[in-house]
N, C-alpha and C positions, 0 to 999 in steps of 0.2 A: 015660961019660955025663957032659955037662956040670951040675959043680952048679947050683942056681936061682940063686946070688945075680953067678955066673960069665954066665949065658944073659941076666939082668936087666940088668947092666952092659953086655954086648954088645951087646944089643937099642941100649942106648941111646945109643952108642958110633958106633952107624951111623946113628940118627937127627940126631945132631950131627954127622955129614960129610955126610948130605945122602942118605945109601940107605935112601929112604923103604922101599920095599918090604921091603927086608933089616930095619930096623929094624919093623916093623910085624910081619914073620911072627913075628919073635922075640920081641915083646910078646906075640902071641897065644897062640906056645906057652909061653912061663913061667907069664902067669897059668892053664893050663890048669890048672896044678899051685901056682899061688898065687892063687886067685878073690880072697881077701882084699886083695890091696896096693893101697889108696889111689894112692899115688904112680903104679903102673903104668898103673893106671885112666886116669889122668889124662892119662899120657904117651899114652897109645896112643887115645883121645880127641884129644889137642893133633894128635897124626900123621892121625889121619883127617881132622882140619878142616882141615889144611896141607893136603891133599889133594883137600880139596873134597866126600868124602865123607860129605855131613852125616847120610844115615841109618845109617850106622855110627857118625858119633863121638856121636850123640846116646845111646844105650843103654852105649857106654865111658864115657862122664861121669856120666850118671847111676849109675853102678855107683861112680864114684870120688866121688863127693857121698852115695852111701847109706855109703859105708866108710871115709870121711873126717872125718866129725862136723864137716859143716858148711865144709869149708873152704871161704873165699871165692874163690878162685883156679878152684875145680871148678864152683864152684858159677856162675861169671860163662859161663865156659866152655859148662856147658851151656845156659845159658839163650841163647847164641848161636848155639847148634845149633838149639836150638827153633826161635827166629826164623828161623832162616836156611831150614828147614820148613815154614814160612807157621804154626806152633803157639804164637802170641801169647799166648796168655790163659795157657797152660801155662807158657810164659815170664814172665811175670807173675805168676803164683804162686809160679813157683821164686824169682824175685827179692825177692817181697814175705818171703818166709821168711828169704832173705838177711838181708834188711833188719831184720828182727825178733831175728835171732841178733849181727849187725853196724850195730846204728840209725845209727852214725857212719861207716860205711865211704861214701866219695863214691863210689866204683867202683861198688857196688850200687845208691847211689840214682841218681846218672845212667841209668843202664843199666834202671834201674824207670822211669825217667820219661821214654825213651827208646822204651820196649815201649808206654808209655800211649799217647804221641804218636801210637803209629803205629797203636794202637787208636781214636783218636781218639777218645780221653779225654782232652780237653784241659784241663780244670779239676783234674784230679786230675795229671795229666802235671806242671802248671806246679807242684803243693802238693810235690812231691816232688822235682826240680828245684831249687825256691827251697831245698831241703835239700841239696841236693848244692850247688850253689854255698857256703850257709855252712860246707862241710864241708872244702870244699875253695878256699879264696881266689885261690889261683893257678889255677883249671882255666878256662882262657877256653872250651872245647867247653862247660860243664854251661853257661856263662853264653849260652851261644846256642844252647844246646839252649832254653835258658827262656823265649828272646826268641822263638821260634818259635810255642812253646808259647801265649804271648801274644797274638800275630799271628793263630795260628788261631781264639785265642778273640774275636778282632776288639779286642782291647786293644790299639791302637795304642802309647799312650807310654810302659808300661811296656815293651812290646815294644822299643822304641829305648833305653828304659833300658838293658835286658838287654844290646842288641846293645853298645851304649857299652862295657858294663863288658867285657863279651866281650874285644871290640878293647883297651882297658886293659890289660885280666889278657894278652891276646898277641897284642901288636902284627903281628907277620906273619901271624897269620890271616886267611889272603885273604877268605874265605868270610865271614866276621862284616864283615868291611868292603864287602865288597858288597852284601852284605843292609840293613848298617846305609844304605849311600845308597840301596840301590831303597824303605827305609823312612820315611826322610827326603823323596825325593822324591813319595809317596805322599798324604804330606799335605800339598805345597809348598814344602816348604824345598830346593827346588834348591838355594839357594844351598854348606847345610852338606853337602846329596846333594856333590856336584862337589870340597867340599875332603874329604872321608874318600876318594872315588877318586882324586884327586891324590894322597894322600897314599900311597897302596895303588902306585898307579905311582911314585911315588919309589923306592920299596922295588922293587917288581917293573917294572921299564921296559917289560919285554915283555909282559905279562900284557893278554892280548886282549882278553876281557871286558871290562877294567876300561877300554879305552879304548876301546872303541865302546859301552859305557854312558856315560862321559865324552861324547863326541860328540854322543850321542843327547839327555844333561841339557844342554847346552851349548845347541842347536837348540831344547829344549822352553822353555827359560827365556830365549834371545831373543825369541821367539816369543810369552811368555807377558807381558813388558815391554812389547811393540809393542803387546799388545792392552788390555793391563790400563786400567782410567781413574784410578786412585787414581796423582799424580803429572803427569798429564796438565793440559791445559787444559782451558779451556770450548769450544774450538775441537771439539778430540776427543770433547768430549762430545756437540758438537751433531751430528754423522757415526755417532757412535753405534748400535748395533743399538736399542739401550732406548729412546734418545729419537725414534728415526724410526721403528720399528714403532707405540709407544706415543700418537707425535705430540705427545711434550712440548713445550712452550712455556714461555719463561724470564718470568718475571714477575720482580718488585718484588724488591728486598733484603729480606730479613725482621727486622733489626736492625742501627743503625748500627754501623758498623766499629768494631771492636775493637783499638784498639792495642797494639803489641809492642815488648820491648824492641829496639834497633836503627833502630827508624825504621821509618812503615808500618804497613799494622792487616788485620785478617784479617778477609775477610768471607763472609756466607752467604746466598748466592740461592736463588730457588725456582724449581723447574719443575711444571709441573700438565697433568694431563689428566685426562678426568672419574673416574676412580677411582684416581687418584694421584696422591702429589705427589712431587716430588724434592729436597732440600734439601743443596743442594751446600756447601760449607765450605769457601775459597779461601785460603791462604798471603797472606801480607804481600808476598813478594818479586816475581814472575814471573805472579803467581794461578795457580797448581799447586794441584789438588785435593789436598786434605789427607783431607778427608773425605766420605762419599756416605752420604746418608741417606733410606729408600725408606720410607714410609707408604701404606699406602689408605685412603683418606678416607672410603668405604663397605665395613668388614672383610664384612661377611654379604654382601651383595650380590656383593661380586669373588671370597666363597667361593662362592657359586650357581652366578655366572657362569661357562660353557664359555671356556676360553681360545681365543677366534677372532684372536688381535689375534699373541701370539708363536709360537703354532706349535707348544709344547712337547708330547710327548708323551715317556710311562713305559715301561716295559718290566714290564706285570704278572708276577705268578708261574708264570699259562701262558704265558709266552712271548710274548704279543701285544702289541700298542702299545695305550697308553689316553690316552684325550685328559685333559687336568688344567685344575683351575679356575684362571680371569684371575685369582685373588693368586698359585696357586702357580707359573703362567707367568711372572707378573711377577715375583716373588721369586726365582727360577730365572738368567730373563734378567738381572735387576739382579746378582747376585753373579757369575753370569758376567764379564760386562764388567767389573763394580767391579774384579772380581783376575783379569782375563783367565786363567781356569782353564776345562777344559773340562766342559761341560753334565754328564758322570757326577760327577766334582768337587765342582759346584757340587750338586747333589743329594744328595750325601752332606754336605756340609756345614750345606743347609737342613736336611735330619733331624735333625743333631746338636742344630741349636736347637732345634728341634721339641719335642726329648724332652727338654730343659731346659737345655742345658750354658748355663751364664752369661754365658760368653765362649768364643771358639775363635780361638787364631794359627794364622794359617796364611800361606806364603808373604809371610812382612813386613807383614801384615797380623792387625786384630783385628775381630771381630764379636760384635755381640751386639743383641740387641732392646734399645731403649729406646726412649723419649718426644720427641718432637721440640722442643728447647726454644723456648717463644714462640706456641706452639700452641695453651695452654691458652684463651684468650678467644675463637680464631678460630670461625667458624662448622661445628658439629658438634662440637666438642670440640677436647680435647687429642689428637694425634696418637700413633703407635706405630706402630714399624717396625722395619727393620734398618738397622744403624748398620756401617759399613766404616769403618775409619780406618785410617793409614798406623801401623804400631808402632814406638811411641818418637816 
């Protein structure tokens, strides 16, 4: 009869050439006669998940985590049988206990904030996460596990924080460099979208994705250059969707020119129709719009008003299309054109001011509400708008 510690070594002897089978029967029968071994538990767990067998390695693991006193090695193990189960929350538990016996192990809190994600506990995902990363300085996964985690909770620039450090901490991580431009590109910055995939193609030449996502940024941001009006003339202004739905009309300069250093002065015209006006801001050199600035001159009245004039329509939370009021038409339409982005774009960026943000860059460009300067004596008051200007 072979002794146990003879059948234990054997078992494991054929696991490491590669005879699954051979090494599995003879895990099963050693511990038949040793229930207690940690270590066996473990092995014969690790053999069943090579194997794909996850509702067998899930009960070998938890056997090697009840007789192991917490080891982390068993303890990661089963909680990826779990998952692998569809038993989330059960995974989640075991990890959190991890995490309690090991608070500094990065392997447990990834892997806890991993399970959260895909419970779609995103604020708690990212709380435990932000702990794996400082646990771990070099793990560029926990760093785009976080950025994810971000992304889902709609926090866009920590989210590209994340992704950044990601990429940092490991440079050939395709995955964090692709995410980081589809993130980039998301809020406009084609530009920096296009250099993190070149630079992913430098490293990887062949990597498919990463140049027909190049291809695809390349198109959207020629595209986005022909339309935009910040940069442009008065020419393209007056061709414009805004000024020929609107029917703007250019009236008077609203303040003599402004000199600059170089020679030359910067000037600002207006355009009006009966519930708006436009106050454009023209460069010294070429008259290149530098700036685009949208006031209604009747705020209650254009929020009253049905937008019959641009067209705009929402997409409510049933599913339907809703007509919106002549400010938020014309608000919609003006940032459109200002940063030639398109109409879902431009609507997520009006919310962002909506709900206060002070300033927002987006695609080389800055926005934010203010006062029109010069307005104050005009008739009705001092104006207020959105202000678009070129950044920098």
């Amino acid at each position: 009869m072979t002794p146990p510690d003879a059948q234990r070594a054997r078992a494991l002897d054929l696991l490491s050439r590669g005879d699954m089978a051979g090494g599995i029967a003879g895990l099963e029968g050693y511990l038949a006669g040793a229930p207690d071994d940690a270590g066996a538990w473990l092995a014969l767990g690790a053999a069943y998940s090579a194997e794909g067998r996850w509702s067998d390695a899930a009960p070998a693991l938890a056997a090697a985590v009840e007789r192991g006193g917490g080891d982390a090695e068993a303890r990661l193990a089963y909680a990826r049988a779990l998952v692998r189960l569809g038993r989330l929350d059960d995974a989640a538990a075991e990890l959190r206990r991890g995490a309690a016996l090991e608070p500094t192990d990065p392997r447990v809190l990834r892997e806890l904030g991993i399970v959260l994600y895909d419970e779609r506990l995103y604020d708690e995902a990212a709380r435990w996460l932000a702990r794996a990363c400082e646990a771990a300085p070099d793990d560029g996964r926990a760093a785009f596990a976080l950025g994810l985690a971000h992304e889902a909770r709609r926090d866009i620039a920590p989210a590209i924080a994340a992704y950044r450090e990601a990429v940092r901490r490991a440079p050939a991580f395709a995955d964090a460099r692709l995410t980081l431009a589809d993130a980039l590109a998301s809020i406009g910055e084609h530009e920096q979208a296009l250099g993190e995939l070149e630079a992913l193609l430098a490293r990887e030449p062949g990597h498919a994705r990463a140049a027909s996502n190049r291809e695809v940024l390349r198109r959207a941001l020629a595209e986005m250059r022909a339309r935009r009006l910040l940069g442009k003339t008065e020419r393209e202004l007056a061709r414009s969707a805004l000024v020929v739905e609107a029917q703007l009309r250019r009236r008077e300069t609203l303040a003599p020119p402004v000199p600059v250093e170089g020679g030359g002065a910067r000037r600002i015209v207006r355009y009006t129709a009966p519930l708006l006006e436009l106050h454009v801001t023209l460069d010294a050199g070429g008259g290149a719009i530098e700036a685009l600035h949208l006031a209604l001159t009747d705020p209650d009245r254009a929020a009253r008003a049905e937008d019959d004039v641009f067209e705009v329509t929402v997409i409510g939370e049933d599913g339907r299309q809703a007509p919106v009021s002549y400010a938020t038409g014309a608000s919609l339409t003006f940032l459109r054109e200002a940063l030639g982005c398109p109409m879902t774009q431009a609507s997520a960026l009006y919310a962002s001011l909506l709900k206060g943000s002070p300033s927002i860059d987006w695609g080389g460009a800055t926005l934010r509400f203010a006062s029109v300067p010069g307005t104050a004596g005009r008739p009705g008051g001092e104006r207020h708008g959105i202000l678009v200007s070129r950044r920098g």
